[in-house]
C-alpha beads as a LAMMPS data file, in Angstrom:
LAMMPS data file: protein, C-alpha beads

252 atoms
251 bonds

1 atom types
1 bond types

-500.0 500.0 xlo xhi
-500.0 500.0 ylo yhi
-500.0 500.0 zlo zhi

Masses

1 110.0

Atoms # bond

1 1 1 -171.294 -90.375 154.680
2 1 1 -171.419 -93.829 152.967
3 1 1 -174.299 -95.864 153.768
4 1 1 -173.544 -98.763 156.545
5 1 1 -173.903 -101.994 154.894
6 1 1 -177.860 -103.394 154.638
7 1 1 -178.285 -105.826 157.370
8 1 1 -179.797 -108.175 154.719
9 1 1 -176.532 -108.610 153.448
10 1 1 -175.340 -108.811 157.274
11 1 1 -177.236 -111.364 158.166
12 1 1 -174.977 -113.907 156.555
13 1 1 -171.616 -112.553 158.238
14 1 1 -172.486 -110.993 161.443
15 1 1 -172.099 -114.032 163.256
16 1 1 -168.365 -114.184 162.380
17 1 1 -167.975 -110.823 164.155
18 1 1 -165.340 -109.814 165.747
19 1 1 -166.331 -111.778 169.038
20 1 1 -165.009 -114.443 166.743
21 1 1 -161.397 -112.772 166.375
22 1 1 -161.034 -112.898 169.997
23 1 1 -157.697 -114.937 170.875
24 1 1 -157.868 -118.457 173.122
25 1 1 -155.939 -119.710 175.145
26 1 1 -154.161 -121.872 172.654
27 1 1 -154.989 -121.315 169.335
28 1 1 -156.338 -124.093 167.335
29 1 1 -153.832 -125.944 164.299
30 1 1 -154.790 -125.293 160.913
31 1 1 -153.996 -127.245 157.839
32 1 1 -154.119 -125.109 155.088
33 1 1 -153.163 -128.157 152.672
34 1 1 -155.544 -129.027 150.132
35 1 1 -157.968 -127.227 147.965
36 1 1 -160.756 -128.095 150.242
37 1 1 -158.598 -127.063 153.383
38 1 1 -157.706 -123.884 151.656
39 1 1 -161.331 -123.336 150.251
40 1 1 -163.204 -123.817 153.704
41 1 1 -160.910 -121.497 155.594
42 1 1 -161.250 -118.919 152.625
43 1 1 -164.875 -119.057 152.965
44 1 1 -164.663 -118.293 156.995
45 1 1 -161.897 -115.561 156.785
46 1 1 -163.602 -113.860 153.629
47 1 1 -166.722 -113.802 155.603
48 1 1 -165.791 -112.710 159.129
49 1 1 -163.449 -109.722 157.560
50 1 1 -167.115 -108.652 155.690
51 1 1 -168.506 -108.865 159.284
52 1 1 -165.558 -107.311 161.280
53 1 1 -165.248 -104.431 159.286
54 1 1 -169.142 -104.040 158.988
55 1 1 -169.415 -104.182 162.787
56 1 1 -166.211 -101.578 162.782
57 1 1 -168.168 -99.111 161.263
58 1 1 -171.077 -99.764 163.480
59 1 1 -168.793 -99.105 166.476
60 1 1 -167.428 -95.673 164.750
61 1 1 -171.026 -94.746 164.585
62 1 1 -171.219 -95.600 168.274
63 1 1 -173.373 -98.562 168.252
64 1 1 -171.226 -101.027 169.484
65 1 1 -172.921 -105.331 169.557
66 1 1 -171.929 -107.548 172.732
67 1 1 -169.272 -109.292 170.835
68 1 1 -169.897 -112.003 173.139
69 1 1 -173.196 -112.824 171.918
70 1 1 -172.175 -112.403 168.162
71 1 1 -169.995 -115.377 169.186
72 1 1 -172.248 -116.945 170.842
73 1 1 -174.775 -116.659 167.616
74 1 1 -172.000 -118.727 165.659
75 1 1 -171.424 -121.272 167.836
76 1 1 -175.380 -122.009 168.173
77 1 1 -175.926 -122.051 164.398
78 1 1 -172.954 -124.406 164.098
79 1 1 -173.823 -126.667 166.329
80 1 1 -178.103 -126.158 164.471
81 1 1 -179.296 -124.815 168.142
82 1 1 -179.861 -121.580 167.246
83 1 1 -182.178 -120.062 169.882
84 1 1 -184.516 -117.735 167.594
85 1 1 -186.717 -118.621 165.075
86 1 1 -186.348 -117.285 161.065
87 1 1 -189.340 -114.948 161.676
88 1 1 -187.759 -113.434 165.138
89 1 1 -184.177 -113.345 163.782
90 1 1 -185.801 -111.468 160.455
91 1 1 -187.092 -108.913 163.253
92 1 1 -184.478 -108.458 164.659
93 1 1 -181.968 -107.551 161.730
94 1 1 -184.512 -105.671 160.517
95 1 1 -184.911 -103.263 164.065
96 1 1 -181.369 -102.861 163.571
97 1 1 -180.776 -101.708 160.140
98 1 1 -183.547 -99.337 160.812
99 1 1 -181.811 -98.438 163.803
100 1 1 -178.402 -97.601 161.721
101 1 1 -179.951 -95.789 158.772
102 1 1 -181.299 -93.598 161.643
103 1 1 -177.668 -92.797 163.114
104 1 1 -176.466 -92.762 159.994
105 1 1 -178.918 -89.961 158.657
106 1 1 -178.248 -88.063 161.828
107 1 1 -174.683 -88.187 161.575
108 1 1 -174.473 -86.939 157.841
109 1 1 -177.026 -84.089 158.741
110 1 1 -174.569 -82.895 161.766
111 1 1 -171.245 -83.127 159.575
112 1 1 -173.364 -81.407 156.510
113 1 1 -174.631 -78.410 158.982
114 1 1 -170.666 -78.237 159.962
115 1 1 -169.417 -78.264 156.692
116 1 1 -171.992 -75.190 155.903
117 1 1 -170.860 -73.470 159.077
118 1 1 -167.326 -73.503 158.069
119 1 1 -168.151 -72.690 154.249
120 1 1 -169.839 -69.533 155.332
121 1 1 -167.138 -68.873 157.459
122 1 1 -165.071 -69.101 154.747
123 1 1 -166.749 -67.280 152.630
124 1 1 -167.177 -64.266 154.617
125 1 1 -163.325 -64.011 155.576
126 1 1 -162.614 -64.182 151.756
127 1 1 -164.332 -61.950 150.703
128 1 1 -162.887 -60.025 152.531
129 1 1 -159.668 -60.050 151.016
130 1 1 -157.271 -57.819 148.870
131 1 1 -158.471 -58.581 145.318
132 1 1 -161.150 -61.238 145.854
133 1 1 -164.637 -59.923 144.022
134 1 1 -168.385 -61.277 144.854
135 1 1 -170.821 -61.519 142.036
136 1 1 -174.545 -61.313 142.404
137 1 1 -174.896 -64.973 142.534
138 1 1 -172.436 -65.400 145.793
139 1 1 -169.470 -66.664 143.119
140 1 1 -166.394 -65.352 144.501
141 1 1 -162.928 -64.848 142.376
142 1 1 -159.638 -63.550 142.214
143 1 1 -157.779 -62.589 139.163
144 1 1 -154.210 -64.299 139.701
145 1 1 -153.296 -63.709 135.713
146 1 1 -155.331 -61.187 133.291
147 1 1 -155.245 -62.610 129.330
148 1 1 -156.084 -60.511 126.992
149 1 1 -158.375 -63.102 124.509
150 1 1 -162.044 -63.669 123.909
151 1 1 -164.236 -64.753 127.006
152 1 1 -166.568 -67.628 126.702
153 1 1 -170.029 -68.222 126.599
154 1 1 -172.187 -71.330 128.122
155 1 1 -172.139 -72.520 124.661
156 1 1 -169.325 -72.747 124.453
157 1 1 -166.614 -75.246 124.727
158 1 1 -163.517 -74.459 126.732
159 1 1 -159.728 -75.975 127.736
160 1 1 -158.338 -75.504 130.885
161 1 1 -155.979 -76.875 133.523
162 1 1 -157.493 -76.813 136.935
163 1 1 -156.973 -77.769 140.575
164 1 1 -159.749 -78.117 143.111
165 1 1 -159.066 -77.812 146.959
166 1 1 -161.767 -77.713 150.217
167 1 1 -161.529 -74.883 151.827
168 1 1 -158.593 -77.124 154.410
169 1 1 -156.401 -77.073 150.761
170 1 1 -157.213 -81.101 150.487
171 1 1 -156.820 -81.430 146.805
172 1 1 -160.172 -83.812 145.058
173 1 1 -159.062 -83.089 141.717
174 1 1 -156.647 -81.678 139.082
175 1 1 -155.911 -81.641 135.274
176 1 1 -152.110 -80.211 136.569
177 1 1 -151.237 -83.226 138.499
178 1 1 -152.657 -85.643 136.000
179 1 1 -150.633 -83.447 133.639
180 1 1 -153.385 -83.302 130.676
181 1 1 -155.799 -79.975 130.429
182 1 1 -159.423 -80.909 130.455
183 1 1 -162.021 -79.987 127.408
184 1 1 -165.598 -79.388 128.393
185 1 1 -168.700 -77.901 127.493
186 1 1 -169.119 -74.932 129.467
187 1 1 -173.168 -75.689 129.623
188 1 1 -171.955 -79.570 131.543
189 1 1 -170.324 -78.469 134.609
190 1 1 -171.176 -76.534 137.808
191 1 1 -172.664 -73.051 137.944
192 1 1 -169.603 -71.456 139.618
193 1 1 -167.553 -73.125 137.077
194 1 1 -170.079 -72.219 133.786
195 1 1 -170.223 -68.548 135.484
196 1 1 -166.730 -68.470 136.761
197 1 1 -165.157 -69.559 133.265
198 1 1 -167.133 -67.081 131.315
199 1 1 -165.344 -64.580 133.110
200 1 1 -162.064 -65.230 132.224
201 1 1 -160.543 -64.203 128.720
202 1 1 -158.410 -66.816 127.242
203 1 1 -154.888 -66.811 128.545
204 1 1 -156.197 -65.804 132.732
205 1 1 -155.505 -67.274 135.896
206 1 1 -158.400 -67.239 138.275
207 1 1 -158.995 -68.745 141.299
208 1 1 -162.725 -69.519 142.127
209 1 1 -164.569 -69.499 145.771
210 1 1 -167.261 -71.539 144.891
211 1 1 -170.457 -71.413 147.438
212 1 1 -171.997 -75.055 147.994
213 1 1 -175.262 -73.494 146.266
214 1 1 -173.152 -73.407 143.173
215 1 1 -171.145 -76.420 142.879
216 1 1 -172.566 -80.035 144.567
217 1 1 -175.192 -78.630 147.820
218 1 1 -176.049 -81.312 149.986
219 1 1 -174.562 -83.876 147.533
220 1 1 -171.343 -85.855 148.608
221 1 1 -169.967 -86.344 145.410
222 1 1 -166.322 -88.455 145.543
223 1 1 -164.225 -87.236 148.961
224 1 1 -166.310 -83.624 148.651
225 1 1 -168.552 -83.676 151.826
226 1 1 -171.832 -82.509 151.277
227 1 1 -172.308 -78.419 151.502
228 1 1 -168.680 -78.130 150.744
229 1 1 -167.199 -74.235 149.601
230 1 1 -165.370 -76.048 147.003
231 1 1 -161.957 -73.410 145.749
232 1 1 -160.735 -73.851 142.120
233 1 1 -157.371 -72.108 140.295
234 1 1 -158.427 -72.447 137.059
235 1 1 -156.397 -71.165 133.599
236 1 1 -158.299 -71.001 130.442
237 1 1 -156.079 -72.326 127.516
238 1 1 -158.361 -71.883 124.633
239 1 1 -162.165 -71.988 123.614
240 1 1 -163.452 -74.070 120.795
241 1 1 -166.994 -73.575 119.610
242 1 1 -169.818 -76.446 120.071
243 1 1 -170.839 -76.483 116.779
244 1 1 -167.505 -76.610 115.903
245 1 1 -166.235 -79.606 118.081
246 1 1 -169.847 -81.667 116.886
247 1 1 -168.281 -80.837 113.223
248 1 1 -165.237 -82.447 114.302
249 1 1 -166.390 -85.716 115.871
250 1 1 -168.471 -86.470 113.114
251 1 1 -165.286 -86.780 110.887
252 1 1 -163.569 -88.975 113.471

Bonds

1 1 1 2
2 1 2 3
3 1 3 4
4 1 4 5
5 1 5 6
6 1 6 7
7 1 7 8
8 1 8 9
9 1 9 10
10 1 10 11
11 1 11 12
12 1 12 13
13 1 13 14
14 1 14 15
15 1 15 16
16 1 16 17
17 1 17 18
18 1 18 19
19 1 19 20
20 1 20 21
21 1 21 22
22 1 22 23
23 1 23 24
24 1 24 25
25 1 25 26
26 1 26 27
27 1 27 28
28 1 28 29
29 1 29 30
30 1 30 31
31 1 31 32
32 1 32 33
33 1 33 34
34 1 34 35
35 1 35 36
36 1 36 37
37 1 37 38
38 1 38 39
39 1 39 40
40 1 40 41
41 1 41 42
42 1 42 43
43 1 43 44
44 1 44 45
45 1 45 46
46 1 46 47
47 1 47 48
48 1 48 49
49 1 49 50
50 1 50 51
51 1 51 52
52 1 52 53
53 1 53 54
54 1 54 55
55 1 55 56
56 1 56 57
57 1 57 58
58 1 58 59
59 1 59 60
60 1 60 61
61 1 61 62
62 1 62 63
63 1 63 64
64 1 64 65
65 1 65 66
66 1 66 67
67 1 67 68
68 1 68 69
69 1 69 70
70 1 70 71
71 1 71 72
72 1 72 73
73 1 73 74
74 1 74 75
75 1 75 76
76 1 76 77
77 1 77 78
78 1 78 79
79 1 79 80
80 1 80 81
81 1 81 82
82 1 82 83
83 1 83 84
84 1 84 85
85 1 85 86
86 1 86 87
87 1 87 88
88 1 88 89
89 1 89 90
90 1 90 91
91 1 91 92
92 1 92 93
93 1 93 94
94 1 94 95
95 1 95 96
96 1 96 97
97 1 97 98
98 1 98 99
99 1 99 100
100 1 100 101
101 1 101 102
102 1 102 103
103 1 103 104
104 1 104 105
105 1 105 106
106 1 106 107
107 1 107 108
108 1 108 109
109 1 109 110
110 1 110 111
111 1 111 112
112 1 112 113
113 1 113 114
114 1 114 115
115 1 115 116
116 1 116 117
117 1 117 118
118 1 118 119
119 1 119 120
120 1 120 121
121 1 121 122
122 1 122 123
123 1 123 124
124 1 124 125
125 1 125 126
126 1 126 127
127 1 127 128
128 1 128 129
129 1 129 130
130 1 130 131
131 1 131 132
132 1 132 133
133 1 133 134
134 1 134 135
135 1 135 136
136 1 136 137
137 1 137 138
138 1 138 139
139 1 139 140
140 1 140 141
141 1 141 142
142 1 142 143
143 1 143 144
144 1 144 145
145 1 145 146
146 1 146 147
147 1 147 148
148 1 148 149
149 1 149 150
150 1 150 151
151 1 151 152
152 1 152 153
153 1 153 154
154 1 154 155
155 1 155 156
156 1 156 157
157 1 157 158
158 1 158 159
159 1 159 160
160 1 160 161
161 1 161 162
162 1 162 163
163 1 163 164
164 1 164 165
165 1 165 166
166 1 166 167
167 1 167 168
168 1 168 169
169 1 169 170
170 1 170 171
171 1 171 172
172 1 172 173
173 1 173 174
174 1 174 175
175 1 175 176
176 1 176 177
177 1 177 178
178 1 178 179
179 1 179 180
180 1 180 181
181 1 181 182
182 1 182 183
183 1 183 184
184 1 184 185
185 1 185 186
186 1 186 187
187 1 187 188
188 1 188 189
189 1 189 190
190 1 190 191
191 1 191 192
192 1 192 193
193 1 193 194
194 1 194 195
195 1 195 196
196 1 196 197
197 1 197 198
198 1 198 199
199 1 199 200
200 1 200 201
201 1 201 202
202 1 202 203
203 1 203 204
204 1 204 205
205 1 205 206
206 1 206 207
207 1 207 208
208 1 208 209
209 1 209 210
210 1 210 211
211 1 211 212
212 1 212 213
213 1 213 214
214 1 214 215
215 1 215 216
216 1 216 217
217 1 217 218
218 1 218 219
219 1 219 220
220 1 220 221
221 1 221 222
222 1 222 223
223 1 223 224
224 1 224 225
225 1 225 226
226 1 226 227
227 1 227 228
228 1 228 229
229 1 229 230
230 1 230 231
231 1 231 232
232 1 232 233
233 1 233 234
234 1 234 235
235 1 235 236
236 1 236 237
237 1 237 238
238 1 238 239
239 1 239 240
240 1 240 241
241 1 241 242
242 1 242 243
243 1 243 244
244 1 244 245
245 1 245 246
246 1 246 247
247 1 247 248
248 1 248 249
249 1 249 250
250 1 250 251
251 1 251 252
């Protein structure tokens, strides 16, 4: 889970919260006319979306701020009667962002320990299935297409096309949709990948159940939640030596 905005950088929006948004009576008329008419109301929309989305996520989190006061807030600094001092104010933001890193650690750790309660789940019902083979390491795979060429090392460098799913199918990434293979050292990547690969002669299909322990753990790398089973159909085109493919960027 992305970390909530600092309240540092809150402090100079929150009082254009979305008490601020809430609709009059009659709404005010605005001249949006000249550059300094269009650069002052900038400055207050720019602002108050920072807030409103900032206090958005606060709500989602479920700590919701008495909008009422946030309005209040404004008003009182525009009119220079705000009713706390610098060093009370400071306090205060400060309590709170505390406060939100706290729900914000619990809330990762609860959708982490789900994520690994599904992932095992998932893991046990695959391996369970027709075809699907568990190595010592917990590196599940399933040969889709046997090739009959050379298998590759760690050192080695390989090309493949690949598509990687969650264990819902929700694709993060894929050399087939991009429509280019991808060339990597075998060494750079994941262990279920560097142990996966090496398994595969040039010219297979596999696809790859990848325990969290071998791909990311409690990392959330890109849109893979932390602890994910990540799931990979990968087909290895070709392998190309690293000494090799130094050799060949030195002539570039």
């Amino acid at each position: 889970m992305k970390k909530v905005i600092k309240i540092s950088a809150l402090a100079a929006a929150v009082l254009l919260a979305a008490g601020c948004q809430e609709k009059t009576t009659q709404a005010p008329e605005v001249e949006l006319n000249t550059d300094e008419q269009k650069a002052a109301y900038a400055i207050g929309a720019s602002v108050g979306n920072f807030a409103s989305q900032t206090l958005k996520q606060q709500d989602e989190l479920g700590v919701v701020l008495d909008r009422a006061l946030v309005q209040q807030g404004l008003m009182d600094a525009l009119a220079d009667q705000v009713r706390m001092n610098d060093e009370e104010m400071g306090a205060a933001l400060r309590a709170h962002e505390q406060k939100m890193n706290t729900v914000v650690q619990e809330k990762a750790k609860e959708k982490r320990e789900e994520t690994l309660k599904n992932g095992a789940k998932f893991l046990e019902d695959n391996a369970k299935k027709e075809g699907v083979s568990t190595t010592e390491s917990g590196l599940q795979y399933e040969v889709i297409k046997q090739g009959d060429g050379p298998k590759p090392t760690a050192a080695d460098t390989v090309t493949v096309h690949y598509t990687g799913t969650l264990t819902d199918g929700t694709v993060f990434d894929s050399s087939k949709q991009r429509g280019q293979p991808a060339t990597f050292p075998l060494a750079n990547v994941i262990k279920g990948w560097t142990e996966g690969v090496a398994l595969m002669p040039v010219g297979s299909e596999y696809r790859l159940t990848i325990p969290a322990e071998l791909a990311y753990g409690d990392q959330e790398v890109g849109t893979i939640p932390a602890g994910s089973v990540l799931v990979f159909d990968v087909e290895l085109i070709s392998i190309e030596d690293m000494k090799d493919a130094d050799k060949k960027q030195v002539k570039k």
